[in-house]
VEXDREN-2710 file (C-alpha; in Angstrom, 1 decimal):
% VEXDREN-2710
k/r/px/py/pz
1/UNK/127.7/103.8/48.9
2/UNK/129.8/103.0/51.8
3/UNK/130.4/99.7/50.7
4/UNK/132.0/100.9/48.1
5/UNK/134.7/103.6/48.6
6/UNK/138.2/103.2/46.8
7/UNK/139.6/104.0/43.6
8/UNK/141.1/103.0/40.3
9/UNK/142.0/103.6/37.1
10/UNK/139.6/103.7/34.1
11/UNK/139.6/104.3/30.2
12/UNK/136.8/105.9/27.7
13/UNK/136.1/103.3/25.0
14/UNK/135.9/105.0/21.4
15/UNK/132.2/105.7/22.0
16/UNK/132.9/108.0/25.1
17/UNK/132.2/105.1/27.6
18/UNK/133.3/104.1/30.8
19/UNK/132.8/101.1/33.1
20/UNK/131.8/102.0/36.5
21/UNK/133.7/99.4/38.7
22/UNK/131.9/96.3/40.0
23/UNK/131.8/97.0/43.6
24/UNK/130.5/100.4/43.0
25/UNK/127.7/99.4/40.3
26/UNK/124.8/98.1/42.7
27/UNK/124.7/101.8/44.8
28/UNK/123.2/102.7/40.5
29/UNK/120.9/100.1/39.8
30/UNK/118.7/102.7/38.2
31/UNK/118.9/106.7/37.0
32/UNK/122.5/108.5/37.4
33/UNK/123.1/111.9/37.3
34/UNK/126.6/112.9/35.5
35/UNK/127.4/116.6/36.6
36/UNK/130.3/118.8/36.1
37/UNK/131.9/119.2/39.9
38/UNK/134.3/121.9/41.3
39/UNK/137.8/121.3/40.6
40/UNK/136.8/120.3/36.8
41/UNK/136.4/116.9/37.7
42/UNK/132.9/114.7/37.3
43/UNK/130.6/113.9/39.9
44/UNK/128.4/110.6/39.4
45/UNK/125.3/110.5/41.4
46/UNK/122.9/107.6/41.9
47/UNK/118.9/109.1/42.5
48/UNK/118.8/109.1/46.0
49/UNK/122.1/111.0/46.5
50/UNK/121.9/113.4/43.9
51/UNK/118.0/114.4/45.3
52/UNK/119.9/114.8/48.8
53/UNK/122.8/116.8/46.8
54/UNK/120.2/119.3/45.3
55/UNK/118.6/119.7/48.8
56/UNK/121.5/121.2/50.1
57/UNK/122.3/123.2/47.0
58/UNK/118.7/124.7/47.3
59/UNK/119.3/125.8/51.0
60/UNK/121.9/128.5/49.5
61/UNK/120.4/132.2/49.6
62/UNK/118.9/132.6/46.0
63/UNK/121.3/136.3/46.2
64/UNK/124.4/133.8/46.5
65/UNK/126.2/134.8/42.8
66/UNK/128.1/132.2/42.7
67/UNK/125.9/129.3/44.0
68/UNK/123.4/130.7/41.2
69/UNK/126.4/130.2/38.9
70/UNK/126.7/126.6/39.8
71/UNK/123.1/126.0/39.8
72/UNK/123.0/127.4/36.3
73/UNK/125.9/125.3/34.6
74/UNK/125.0/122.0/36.8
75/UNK/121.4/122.3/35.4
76/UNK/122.5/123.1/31.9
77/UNK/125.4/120.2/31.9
78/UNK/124.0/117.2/34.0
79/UNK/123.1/114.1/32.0
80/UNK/120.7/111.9/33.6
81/UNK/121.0/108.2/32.1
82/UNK/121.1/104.7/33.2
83/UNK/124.2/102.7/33.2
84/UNK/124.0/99.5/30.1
85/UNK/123.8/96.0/30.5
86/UNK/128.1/96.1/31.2
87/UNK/127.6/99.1/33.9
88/UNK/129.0/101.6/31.5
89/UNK/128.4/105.1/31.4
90/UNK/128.5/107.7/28.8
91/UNK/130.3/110.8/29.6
92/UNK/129.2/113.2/26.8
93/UNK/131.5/115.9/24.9
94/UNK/130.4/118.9/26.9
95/UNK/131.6/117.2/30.2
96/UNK/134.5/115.7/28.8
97/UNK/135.3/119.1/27.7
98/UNK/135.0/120.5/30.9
99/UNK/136.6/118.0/32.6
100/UNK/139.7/117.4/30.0
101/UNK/138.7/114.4/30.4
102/UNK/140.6/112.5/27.3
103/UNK/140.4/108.7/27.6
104/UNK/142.5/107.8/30.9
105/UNK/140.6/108.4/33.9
106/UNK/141.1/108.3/37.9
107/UNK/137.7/107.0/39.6
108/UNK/137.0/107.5/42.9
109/UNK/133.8/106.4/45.1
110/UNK/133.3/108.4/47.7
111/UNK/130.4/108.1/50.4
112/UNK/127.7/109.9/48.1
113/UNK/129.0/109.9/44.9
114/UNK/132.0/109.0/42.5
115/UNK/134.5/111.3/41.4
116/UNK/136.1/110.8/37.9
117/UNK/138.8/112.9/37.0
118/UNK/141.3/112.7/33.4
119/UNK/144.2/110.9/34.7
120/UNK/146.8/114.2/34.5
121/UNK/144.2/116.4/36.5
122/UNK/144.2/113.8/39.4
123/UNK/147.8/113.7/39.4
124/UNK/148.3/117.5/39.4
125/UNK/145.9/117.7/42.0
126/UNK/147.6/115.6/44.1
127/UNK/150.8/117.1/43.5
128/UNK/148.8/120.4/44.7
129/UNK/147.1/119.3/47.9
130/UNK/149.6/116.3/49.1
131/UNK/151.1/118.7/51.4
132/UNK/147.9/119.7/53.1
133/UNK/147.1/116.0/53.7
134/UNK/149.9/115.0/55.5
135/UNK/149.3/118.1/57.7
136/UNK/145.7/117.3/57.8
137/UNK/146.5/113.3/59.0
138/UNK/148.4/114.5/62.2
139/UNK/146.7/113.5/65.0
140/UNK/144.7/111.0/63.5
141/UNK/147.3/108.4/63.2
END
């Protein structure tokens, strides 16, 4: 995916479905896994990354409370699915519940994965963290 990494906006059409941009489609020519992430955002895997993904998550200690929590509701919310013909993408009621996800979106592809978040979550999470990036950039300028 590191051809790929960026961001833009996005909208659900009236059947709940969004078109995965362009430059991101060919790291998904086949299966996707659509999983509910932390921060109540989406996380958009193609195969490959989302078997690496789970091979991580299984290296937690099975005693781990809350990594059995997210195993739990990931298994029990992921939709697996191929995008259409147009690269589109149906995010399904219980993730756009989840993710309050109403029809504006922000989508960002990141190294393994893209990220899609309802438009006002983004916004307050930038509003939240933009702080701790400017902090975070020192030195690296």
């Amino acid at each position: 995916m590191d051809k790929a990494w960026g961001g833009s906006s996005g909208r659900l059409d009236e059947k709940h479905r969004l078109l995965i941009p362009a430059r991101a489609r060919e790291d998904f020519p086949a299966m996707t896994h659509l999983i509910p992430a932390p921060d109540n955002c989406l996380f958009l895997f193609s195969a490959p990354q989302f078997a690496r993904y789970r091979k991580r998550l299984m290296r937690a200690e099975p005693t781990n409370l809350p990594g059995i929590a997210y195993d739990r509701i990931l298994n029990n919310r992921m939709v697996s699915q191929r995008l259409d013909r147009q690269g589109r993408i149906v995010v399904p009621a219980k993730l756009r519940e989840y993710a309050s996800i109403n029809r504006d979106v922000v989508v960002n592809w990141m190294e393994t994965r893209i990220e899609i978040w309802d438009t006002q979550c983004w916004d307050d999470y930038v509003a939240r963290y933009i702080d701790d990036y400017a902090k975070s950039s020192e030195g690296v300028r």
